[in-house]
C-alpha positions in Angstrom: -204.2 69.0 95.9 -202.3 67.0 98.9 -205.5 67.4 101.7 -208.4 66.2 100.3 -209.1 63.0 98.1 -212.4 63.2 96.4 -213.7 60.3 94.6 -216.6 60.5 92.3 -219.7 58.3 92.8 -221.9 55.6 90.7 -224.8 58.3 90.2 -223.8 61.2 88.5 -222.6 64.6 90.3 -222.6 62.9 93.7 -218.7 62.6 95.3 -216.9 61.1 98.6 -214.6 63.5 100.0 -212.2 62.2 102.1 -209.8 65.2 104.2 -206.2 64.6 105.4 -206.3 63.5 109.0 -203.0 64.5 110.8 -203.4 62.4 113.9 -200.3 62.1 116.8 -200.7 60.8 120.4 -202.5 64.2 121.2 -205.0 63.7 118.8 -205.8 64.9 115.3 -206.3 67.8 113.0 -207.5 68.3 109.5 -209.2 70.6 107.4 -212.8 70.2 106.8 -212.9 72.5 103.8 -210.3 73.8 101.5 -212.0 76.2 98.6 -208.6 75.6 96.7 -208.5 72.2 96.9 -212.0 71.6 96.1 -211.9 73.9 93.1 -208.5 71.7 92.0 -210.6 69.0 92.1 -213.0 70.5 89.9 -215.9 71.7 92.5 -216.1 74.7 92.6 -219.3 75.8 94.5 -220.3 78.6 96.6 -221.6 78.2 99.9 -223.8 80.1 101.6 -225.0 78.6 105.0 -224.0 76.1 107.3 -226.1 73.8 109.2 -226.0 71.3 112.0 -228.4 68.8 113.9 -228.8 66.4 116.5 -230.7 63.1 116.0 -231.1 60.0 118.1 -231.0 56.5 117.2 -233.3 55.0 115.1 -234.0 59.0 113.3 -234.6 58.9 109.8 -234.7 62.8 107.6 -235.7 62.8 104.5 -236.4 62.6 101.5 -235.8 66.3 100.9 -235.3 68.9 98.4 -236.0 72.6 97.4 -238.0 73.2 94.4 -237.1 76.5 93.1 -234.2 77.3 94.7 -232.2 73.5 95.0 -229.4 73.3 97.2 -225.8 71.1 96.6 -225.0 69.9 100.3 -221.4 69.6 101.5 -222.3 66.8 104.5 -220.4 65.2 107.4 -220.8 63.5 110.9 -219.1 65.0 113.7 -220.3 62.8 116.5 -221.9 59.4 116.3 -222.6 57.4 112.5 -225.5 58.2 109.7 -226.4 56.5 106.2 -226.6 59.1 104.6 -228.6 58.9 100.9 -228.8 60.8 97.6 -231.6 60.5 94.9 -231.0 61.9 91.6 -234.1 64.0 90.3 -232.8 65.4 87.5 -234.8 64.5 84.5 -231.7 64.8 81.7 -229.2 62.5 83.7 -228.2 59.0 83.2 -229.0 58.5 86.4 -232.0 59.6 86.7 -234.2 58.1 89.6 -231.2 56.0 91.1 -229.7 56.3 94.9 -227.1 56.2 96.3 -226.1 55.9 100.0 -222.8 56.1 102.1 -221.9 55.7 105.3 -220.7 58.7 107.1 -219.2 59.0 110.8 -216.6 60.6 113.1 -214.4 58.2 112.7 -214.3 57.4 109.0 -214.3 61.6 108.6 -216.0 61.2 105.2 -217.8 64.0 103.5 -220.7 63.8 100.7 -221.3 66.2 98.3 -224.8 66.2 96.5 -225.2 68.4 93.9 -227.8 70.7 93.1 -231.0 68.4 92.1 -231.5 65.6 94.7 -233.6 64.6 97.3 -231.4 64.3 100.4 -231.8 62.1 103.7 -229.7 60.6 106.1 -230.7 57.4 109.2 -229.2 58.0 112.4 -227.3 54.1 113.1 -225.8 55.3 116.4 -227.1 56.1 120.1 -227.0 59.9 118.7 -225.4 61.4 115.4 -224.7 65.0 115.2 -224.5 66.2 111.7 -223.4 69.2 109.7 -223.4 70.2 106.2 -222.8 73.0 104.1 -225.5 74.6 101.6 -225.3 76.3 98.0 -228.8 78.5 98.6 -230.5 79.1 101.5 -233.4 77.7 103.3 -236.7 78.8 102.0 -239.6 77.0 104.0 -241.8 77.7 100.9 -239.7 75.8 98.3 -239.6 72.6 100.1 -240.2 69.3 98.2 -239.9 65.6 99.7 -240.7 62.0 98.7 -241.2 58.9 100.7 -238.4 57.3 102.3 -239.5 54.0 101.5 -240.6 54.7 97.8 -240.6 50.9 96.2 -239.8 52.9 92.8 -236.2 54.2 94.2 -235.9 51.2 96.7 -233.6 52.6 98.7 -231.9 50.0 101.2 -231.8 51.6 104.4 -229.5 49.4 106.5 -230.8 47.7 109.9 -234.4 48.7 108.6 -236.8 45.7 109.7 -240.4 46.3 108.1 -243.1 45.9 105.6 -244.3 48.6 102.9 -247.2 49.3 103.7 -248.0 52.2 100.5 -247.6 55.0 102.6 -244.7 57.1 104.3 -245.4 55.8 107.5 -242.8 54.9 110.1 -245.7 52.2 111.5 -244.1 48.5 111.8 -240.4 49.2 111.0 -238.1 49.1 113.3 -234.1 48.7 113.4 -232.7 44.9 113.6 -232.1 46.1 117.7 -235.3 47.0 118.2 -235.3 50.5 118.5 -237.9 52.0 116.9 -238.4 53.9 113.0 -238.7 57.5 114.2 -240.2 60.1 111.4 -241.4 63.3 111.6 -245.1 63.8 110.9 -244.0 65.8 107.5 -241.6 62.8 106.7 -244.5 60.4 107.4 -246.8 61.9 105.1 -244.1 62.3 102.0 -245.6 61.1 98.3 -244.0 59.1 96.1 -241.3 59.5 93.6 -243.8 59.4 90.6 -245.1 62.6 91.8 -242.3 64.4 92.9 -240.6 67.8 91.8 -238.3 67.5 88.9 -235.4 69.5 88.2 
């Protein structure tokens, strides 16, 4: 295993991935996904989609997850910086309930893997973030589960965040320590709370 270092995470089933940059005057070059190497380092998961988005400053995603069908996420920034955050639903780990968050950007070229079982979501920390990540099942608009992204319960410390919980979802009176304002999606904005959310 000589391209990849993978280290695992505080909460259980969730790693850093780190690739092999091969960088020269020119540029770089590195592989963003080696099936042998991962499956050396003892993941060994089949994907079966890829995704990718464009966010602005200030975007937050999230909390997500699919009920039925959960996906493990293979996740990295391509363009701009994200904090991107796990929370582990699963009701027979250790860490059950707990977060996680790293930060992932085009320079650092880190990857998270969540596993199947967690709410995803990710803030966009630079003028834009493009973002791409890999997916264990598919995308079924049906199966789709979320939770607050400022649940007290998890607590979940989104960096730059400037606000007041207010009991709701609601990206009213937060801001970014800039300035620039909390931006959710209506869905995101109207998420419930961990108490009452899906478990796997």
């Amino acid at each position: 295993m000589g391209q990849i270092k993978v280290t695992k995470c505080p909460v259980e089933g969730l790693y850093i991935i780190e690739p092999a940059v091969h960088g020269d005057a020119r540029g770089y070059f590195m592989e963003t996904y080696n099936l042998r190497d991962m499956q050396e380092a003892g993941l060994d998961m089949n994907f079966v989609q890829d995704n990718q988005s464009m966010s602005v400053k200030g975007v937050l995603r999230g909390l997500h997850y699919q009920k039925e069908h959960p996906q493990g996420k293979l996740v990295r920034v391509i363009k701009g910086r994200v904090f991107d955050v796990a929370v582990d639903l699963r009701v027979g780990s250790a860490t059950y309930g707990q977060w996680y968050g790293v930060e992932l950007s085009a320079e650092n070229h880190k990857q998270f893997y969540i596993s199947e079982g967690f709410a995803h979501g990710f803030l966009v920390l630079s003028d834009t973030a493009e973002f791409c990540y890999k997916v264990t099942d598919f995308y079924r608009p049906g199966d789709e589960g979320g939770i607050a992204w400022n649940d007290p319960t998890i607590g979940v410390e989104w960096p730059q965040v400037v606000g007041t919980y207010n009991g709701t979802a609601s990206a009213e009176g937060y801001i970014l320590a800039d300035g620039t304002p909390l931006i959710l999606s209506d869905k995101d904005q109207k998420q419930g709370l961990f108490e009452d959310a899906f478990r796997f």
